[in-house]
N, C-alpha and C positions, 0 to 999 in steps of 0.2 A: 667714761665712767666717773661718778661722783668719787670723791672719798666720804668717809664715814660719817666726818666731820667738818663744819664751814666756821668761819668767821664771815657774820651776816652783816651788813652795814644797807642801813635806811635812811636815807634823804628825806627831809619835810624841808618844807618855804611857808614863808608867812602867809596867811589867806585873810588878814586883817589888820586894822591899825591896832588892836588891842593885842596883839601876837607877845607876848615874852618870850624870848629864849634860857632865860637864867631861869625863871618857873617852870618850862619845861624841861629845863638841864637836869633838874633837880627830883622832877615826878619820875622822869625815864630814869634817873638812877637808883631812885628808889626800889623798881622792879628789875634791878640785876643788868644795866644797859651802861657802856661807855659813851661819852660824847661829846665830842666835837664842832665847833665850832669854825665855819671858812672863814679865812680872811676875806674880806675886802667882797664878800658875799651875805644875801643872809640867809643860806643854808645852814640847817642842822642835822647832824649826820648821828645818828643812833647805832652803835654797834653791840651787838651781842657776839660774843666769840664761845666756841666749842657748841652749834648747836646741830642735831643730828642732820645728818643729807636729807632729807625729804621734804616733799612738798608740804605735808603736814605741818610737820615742824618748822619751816619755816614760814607756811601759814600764820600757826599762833603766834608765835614771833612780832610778825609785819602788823598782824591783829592787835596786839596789846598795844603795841608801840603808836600805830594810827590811831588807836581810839582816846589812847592821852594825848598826841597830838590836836588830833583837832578840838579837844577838850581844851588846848591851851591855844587855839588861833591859828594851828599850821596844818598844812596836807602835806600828804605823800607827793615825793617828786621822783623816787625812785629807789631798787635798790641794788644790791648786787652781792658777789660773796666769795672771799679767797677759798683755799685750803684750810682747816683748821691748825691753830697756833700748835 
């Protein structure tokens, strides 16, 4: 069983030489998203926290967030999701 609630976190990777992370840092925060940056990687990890258990919702989620992605040069490389906080 789900809980009610997840802490969602979405991986993108560059898919170009024109990729920015700090412009995308900035777009995904704009629309209510924490983020992360790896070290010594160039993954960018997008988290939204407290959003509802379901596939819907974490649909639009992964949606919004992919669609400024690769607006800013990155794809999806994955995602996953705790408990919510």
């Amino acid at each position: 069983d789900l809980p009610s609630e997840i802490d969602l976190d979405i991986q993108f990777i560059p898919s170009s030489s024109k990729s920015n992370g700090a412009v995308l840092k900035i777009a995904l925060e704009e629309i209510g998203f924490e983020v992360v940056f790896y070290q010594d990687d160039p993954t960018v990890e997008a988290k939204m926290l407290c959003v509802e258990a379901s596939a819907e919702a974490i649909w639009a989620q992964e949606e919004r967030a992919s669609q400024i992605a690769l607006s800013h040069g990155f794809k999806p490389d994955g995602w996953g999701f705790m408990s919510g906080s």
